[in-house]
VMD Tcl script that draws the C-alpha trace (Angstrom):
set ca {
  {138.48 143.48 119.27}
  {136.05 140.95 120.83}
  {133.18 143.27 119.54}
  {134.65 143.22 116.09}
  {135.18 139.47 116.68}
  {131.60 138.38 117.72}
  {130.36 140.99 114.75}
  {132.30 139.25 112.35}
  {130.84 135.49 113.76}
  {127.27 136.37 113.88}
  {127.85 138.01 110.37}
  {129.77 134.95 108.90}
  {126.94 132.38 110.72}
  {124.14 134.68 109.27}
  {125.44 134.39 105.65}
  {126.08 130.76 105.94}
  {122.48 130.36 107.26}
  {121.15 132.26 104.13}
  {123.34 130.25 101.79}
  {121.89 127.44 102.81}
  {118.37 128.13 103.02}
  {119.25 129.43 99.18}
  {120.58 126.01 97.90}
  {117.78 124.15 100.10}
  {115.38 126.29 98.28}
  {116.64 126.24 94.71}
  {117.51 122.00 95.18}
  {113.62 121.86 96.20}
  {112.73 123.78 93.04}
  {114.74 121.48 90.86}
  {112.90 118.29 91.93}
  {109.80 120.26 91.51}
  {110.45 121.37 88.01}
  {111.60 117.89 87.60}
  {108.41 115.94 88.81}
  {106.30 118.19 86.95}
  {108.17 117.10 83.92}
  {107.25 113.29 84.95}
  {103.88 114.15 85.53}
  {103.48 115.86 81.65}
  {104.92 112.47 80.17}
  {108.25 114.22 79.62}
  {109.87 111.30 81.24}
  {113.52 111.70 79.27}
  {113.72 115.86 80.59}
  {112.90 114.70 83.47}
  {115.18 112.03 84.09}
  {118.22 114.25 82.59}
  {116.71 116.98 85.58}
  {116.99 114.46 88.20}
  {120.41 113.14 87.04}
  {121.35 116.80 87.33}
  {119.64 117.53 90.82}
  {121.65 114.04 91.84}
  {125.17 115.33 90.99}
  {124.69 118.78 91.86}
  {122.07 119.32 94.80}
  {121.87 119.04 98.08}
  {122.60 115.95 99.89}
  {118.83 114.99 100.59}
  {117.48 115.84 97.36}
  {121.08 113.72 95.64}
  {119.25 110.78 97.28}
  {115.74 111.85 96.30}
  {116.42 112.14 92.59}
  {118.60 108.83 92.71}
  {115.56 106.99 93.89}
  {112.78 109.23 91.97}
  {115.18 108.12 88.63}
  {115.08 104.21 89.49}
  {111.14 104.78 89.75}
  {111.08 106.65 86.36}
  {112.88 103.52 84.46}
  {110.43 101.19 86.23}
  {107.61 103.45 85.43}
  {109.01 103.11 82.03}
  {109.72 99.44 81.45}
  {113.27 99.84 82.07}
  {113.53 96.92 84.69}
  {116.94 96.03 84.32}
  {118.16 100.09 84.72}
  {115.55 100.44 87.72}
  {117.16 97.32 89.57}
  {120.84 98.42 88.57}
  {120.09 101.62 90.61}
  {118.52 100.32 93.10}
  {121.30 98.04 93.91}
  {123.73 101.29 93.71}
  {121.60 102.99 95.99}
  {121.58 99.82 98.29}
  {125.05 99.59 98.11}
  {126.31 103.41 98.60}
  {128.00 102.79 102.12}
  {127.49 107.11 102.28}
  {123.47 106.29 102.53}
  {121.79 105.77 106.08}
  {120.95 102.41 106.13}
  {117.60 102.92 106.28}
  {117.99 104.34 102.75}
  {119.79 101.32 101.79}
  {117.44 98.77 103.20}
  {114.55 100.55 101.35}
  {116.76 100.35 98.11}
  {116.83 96.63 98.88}
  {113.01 96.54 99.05}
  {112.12 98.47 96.08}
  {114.68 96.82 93.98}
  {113.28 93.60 94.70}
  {110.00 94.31 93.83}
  {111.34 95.26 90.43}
  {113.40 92.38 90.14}
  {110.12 89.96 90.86}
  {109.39 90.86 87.33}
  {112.91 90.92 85.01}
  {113.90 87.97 83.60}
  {116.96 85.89 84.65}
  {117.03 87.37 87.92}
  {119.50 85.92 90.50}
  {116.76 84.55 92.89}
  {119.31 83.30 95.24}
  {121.13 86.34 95.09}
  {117.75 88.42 95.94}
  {116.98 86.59 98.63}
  {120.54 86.81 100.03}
  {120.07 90.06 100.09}
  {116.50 90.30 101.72}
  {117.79 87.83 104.91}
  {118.82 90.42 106.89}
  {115.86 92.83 106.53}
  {113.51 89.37 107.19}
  {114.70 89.48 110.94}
  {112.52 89.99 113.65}
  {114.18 93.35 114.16}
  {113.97 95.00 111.02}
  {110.67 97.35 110.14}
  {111.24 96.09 106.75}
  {110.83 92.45 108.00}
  {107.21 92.46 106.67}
  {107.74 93.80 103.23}
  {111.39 91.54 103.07}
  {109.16 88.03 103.80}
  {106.39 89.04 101.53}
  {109.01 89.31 98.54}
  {110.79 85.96 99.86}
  {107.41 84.36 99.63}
  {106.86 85.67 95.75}
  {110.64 84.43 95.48}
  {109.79 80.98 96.53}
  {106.64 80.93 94.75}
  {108.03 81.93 91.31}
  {111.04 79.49 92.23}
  {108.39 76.54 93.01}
  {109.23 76.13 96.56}
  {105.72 75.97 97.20}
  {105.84 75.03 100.71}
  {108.54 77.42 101.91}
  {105.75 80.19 100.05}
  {102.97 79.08 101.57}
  {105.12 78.89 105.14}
  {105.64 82.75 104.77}
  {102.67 83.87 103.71}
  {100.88 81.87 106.39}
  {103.33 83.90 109.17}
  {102.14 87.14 107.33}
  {98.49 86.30 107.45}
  {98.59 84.87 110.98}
  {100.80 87.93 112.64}
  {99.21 90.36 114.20}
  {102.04 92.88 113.64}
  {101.82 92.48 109.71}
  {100.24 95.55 108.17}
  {96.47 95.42 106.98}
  {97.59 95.10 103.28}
  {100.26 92.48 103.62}
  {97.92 90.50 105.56}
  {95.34 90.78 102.73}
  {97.74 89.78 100.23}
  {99.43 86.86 102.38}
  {95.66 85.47 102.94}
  {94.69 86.01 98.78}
  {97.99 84.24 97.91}
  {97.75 81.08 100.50}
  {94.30 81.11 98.48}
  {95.74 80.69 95.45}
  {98.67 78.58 96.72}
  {95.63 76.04 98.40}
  {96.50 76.09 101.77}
}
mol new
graphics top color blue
foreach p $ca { graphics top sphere $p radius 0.5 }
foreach p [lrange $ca 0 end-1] q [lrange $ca 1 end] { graphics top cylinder $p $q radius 0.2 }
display resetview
């Protein structure tokens, strides 16, 4: 009986494993299919693939096409759709938060550019990924200095991007851009 019994467990563990290798593999060829489809301009099959992939594959590749769809509407001039996902993403409570906080980030970059957008609102929601703490905090102040700058808080702008340009810790490229804008700005 315990022969029959560790048989049956190694059998039922072995077909599991295979199922899920299966549904890994066919979920990967989805969002293949589906970025080719992006690629060849056939944004709308592509979109209806991913919306597909998101309700039906596996849980990494759910997330994947969630976000890959919120960069198709940007990609296509559909700010306000891009940002509405986003925010759904950033607020899905099922997400690891590091999904969430990059949500955050990418839908605020979108936002930067669609009209009648809740700037106090965004930048409620960037404060917590601004901290010291977070390794969005870079990214998060960069956006809050664009936020002040479009807002015409000048000097609060200028403040961040001078704490970009002058850290150390700032990525090359955020540096760059902190530096071009206190240009602009006049320090």
């Amino acid at each position: 009986a315990l022969c029959v019994a560790i048989v049956v467990g190694v059998g039922g563990f072995k077909g599991w494993q295979h199922y899920d290798l299966t549904s890994r593999q066919a979920a990967g060829e989805q969002f293949a299919a589906a970025m080719t489809l992006a690629a060849d301009n056939k944004t709308e099959d592509s979109f209806n693939a991913l919306s597909n992939l998101a309700a039906d594959g596996t849980e990494g590749y759910k997330v994947l096409a969630r976000f890959s769809q919120a960069r198709l509407m940007a990609q296509n001039n559909d700010s306000n759709g891009a940002a509405e996902t986003y925010r759904s993403l950033a607020e899905d409570s099922s997400l690891d938060s590091l999904y969430r906080d990059m949500a955050v980030i990418l839908g605020a970059l979108v936002e930067l550019n669609v009209p009648g957008t809740d700037w106090a609102g965004l930048e409620q929601r960037l404060a917590p990924l601004s901290a010291d703490t977070s390794p969005w905090r870079f990214s998060a102040r960069e956006i809050s200095a664009l936020i002040a700058q479009k807002t015409g808080a000048n000097t609060k702008a200028r403040d961040l991007f001078k704490g970009l340009s002058s850290d150390r810790n700032s990525p090359e490229g955020v540096r760059a851009r902190a530096q071009e804008m206190l240009s602009i700005l006049g320090k």
